[in-house]
C-alpha positions in Angstrom: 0.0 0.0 0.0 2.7 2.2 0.9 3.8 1.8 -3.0 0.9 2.6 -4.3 0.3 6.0 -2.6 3.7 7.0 -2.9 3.2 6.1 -7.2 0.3 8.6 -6.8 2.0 11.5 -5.1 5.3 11.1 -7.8 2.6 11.2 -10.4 0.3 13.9 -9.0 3.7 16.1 -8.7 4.6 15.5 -11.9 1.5 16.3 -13.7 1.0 19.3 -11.8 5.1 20.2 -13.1 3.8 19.6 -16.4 0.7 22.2 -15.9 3.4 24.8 -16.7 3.5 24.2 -20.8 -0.6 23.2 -20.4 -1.8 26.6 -22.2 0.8 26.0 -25.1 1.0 21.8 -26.2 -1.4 19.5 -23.7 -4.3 18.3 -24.7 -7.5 17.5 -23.5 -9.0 14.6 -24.3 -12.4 12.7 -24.5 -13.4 9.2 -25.3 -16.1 6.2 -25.4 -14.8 2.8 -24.7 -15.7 -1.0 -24.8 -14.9 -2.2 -21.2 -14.7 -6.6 -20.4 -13.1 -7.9 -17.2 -13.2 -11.5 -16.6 -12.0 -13.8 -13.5 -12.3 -16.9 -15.6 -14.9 -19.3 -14.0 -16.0 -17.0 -11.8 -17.4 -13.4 -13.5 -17.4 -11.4 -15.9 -18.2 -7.1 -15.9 -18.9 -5.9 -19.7 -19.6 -1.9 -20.3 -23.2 -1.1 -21.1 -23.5 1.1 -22.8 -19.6 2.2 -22.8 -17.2 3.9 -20.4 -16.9 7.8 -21.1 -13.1 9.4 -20.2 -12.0 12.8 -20.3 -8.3 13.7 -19.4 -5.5 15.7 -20.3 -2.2 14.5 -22.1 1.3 15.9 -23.4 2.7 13.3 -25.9 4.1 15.9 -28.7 7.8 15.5 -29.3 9.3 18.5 -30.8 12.8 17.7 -32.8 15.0 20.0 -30.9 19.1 19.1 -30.6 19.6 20.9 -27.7 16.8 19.4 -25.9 16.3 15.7 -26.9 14.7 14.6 -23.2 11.2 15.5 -22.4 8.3 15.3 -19.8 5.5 13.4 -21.4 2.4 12.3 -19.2 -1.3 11.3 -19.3 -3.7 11.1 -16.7 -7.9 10.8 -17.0 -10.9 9.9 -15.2 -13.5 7.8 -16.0 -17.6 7.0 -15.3 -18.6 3.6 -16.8 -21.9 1.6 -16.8 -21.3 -1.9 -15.8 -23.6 -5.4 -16.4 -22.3 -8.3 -14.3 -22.6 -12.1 -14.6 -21.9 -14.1 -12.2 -24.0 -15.0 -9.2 -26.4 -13.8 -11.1 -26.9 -10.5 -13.0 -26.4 -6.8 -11.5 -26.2 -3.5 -12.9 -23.9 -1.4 -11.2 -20.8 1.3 -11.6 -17.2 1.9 -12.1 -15.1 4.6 -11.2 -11.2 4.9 -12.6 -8.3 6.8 -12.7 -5.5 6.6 -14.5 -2.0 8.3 -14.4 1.2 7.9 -16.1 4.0 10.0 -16.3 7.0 9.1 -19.1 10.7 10.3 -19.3 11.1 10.6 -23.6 14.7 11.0 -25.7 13.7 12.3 -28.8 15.4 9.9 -31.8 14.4 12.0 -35.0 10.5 10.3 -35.5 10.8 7.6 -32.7 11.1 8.2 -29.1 11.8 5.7 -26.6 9.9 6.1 -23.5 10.0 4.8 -20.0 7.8 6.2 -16.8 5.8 5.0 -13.6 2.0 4.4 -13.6 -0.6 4.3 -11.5 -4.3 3.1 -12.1 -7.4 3.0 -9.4 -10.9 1.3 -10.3 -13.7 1.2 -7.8 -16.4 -0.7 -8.5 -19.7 0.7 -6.6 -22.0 -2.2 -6.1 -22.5 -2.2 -2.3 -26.4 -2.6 -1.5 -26.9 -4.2 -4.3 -29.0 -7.6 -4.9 -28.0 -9.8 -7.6 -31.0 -11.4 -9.4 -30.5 -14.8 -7.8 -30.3 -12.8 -4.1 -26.5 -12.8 -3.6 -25.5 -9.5 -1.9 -23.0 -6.9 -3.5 -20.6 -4.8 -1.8 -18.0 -2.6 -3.0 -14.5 -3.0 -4.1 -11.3 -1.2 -4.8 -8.2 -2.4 -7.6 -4.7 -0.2 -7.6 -2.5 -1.1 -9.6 1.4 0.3 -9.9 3.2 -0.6 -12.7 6.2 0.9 -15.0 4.8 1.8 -18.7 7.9 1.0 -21.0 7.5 1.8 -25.4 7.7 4.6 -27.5 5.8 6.9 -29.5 6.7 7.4 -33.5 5.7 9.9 -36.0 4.6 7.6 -39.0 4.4 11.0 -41.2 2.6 14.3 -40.2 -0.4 13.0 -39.6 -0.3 10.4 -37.8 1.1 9.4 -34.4 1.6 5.2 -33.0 2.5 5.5 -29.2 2.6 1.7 -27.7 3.8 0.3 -24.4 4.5 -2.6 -22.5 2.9 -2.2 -18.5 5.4 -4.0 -16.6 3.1 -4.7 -13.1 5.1 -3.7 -10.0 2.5 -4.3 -7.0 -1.5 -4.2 -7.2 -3.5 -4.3 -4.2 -7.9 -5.1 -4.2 -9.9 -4.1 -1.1 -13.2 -6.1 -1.3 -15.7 -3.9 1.5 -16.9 -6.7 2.4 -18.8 -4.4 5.6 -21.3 -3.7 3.5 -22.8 -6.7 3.9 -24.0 -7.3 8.0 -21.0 -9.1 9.7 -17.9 -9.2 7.5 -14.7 -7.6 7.9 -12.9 -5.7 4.9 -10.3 -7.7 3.0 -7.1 -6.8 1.2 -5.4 -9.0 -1.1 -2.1 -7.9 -2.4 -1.1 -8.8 -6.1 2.4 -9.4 -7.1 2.2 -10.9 -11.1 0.9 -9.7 -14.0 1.6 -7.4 -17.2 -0.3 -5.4 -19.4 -0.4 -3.3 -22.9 -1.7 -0.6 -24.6 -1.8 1.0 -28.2 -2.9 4.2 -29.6 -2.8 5.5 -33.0 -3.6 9.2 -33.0 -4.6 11.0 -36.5 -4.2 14.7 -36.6 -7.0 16.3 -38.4 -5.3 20.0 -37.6 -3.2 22.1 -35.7 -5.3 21.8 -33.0 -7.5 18.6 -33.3 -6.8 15.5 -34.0 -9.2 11.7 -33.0 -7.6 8.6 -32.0 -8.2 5.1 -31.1 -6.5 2.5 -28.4 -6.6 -0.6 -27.0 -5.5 -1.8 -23.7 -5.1 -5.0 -22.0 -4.1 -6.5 -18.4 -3.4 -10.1 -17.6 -3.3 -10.1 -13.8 -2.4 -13.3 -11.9 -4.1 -14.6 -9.0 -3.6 -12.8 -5.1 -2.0 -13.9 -2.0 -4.8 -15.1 0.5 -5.7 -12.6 3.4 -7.9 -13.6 6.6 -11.5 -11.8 6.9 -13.9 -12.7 10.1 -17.7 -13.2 10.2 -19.7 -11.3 13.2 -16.3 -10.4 15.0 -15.7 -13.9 15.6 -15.6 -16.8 12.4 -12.5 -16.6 10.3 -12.2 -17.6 6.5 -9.7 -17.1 3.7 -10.3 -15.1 0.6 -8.1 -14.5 -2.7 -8.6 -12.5 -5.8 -8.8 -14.7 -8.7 -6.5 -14.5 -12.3 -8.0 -12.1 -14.0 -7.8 -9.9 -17.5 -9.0 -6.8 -18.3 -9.6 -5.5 -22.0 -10.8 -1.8 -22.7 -11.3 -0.3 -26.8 -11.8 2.7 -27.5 -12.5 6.6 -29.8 -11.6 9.8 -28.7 -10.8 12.9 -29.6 -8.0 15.3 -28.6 -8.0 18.9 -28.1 -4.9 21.2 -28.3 -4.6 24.2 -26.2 
């Protein structure tokens, strides 16, 4: 845990840094997206009708000699509509963030690009009923990780950025108080990686629409100890699980 806040602050200090050159190259940013986790075997959580992001980003590269390094980053929060099967059906919500900040060395039209990462979900089903009676309750996914890639300039037009999400530590509370009795659990996560594409076409100078894909393959938790009415003990893990989210925006530049 102590990880994952720490991620947030370097992140939250960074982006705010990188507010400095926000009235002259950032971008804001708005997209729709297609939205599936899956714990094989056990549920599954598809967008209905889509998850809706806005954020703000700073991926441009100029070609500079005497400054080859730059401060990238992207960060953006997001309100999706959520239909679960599993025990049983239930509508419910998500809630994410995500933040990534990237050190980039410009190499003509391809910069390499290596930074820290941090994404937060929270799934808000607590005092829900599934349709087969089973009682919901709300839970909470960080995940840390190091995005490693590059971004290329195919021609003017368009832009490629891709990365590899190397998973550092993930951690899922499961409020499991919201249902009489329980105790909270935390399950710490230690495996997994992800991915994530984006081709960006510039329509102008100041707009241009994109499209992405991302995808986590997270492995299964340690076990933690929860207790029932202060006094029965059990054991709980988070199962394997993968996560796939496409996507259209559009960019704005300031």
């Amino acid at each position: 845990m102590k990880n994952l806040k720490i991620a947030a602050f370097v992140i939250g200090c960074f982006l705010i840094a990188g507010q400095t050159n926000l009235a002259h190259s950032a971008s804001v940013t708005f997209d729709l997206s297609y939205y599936y986790y899956e714990e094989p075997n056990f549920m599954n959580d598809t967008s209905n009708p889509a998850f809706v992001s806005v954020g703000v980003r700073e991926w441009d590269v100029p070609v500079s000699a005497e400054k080859p390094w730059h401060i990238l980053y992207t960060a953006e929060v997001t309100r999706g509509w959520v239909d679960y099967s599993g025990s049983g059906t239930l509508d419910k919500d998500y809630y994410k963030f995500r933040g990534e900040t990237y050190v980039g060395y410009r190499l003509e039209k391809f910069t390499p690009i290596i930074g820290l990462g941090y994404r937060w979900l929270y799934d808000d089903s607590g005092g829900q009923t599934s349709s087969t009676g089973a009682l919901g309750y709300d839970r909470q996914s960080q995940y840390l990780y190091i995005p490693a890639g590059g971004i290329f300039d195919l021609n003017e037009r368009i832009k490629i950025k891709g990365q590899f999400n190397y998973f550092v530590a993930g951690r899922q509370t499961s409020y499991l108080s919201n249902i009489l009795g329980y105790s909270d659990i935390e399950n710490d996560q230690t495996s997994g990686w992800g991915v994530d594409f984006t081709v960006d076409y510039k329509i102008n100078e100041k707009t241009s629409v994109y499209s992405f894909f991302r995808y986590w393959d997270i492995g299964k938790s340690d076990i933690a100890t929860g207790s029932y009415a202060g006094a029965l003990l059990f054991q709980a893990y988070e199962p394997a699980n993968t996560t796939t989210e496409v996507g259209i925006g559009i960019a704005y530049k300031f």
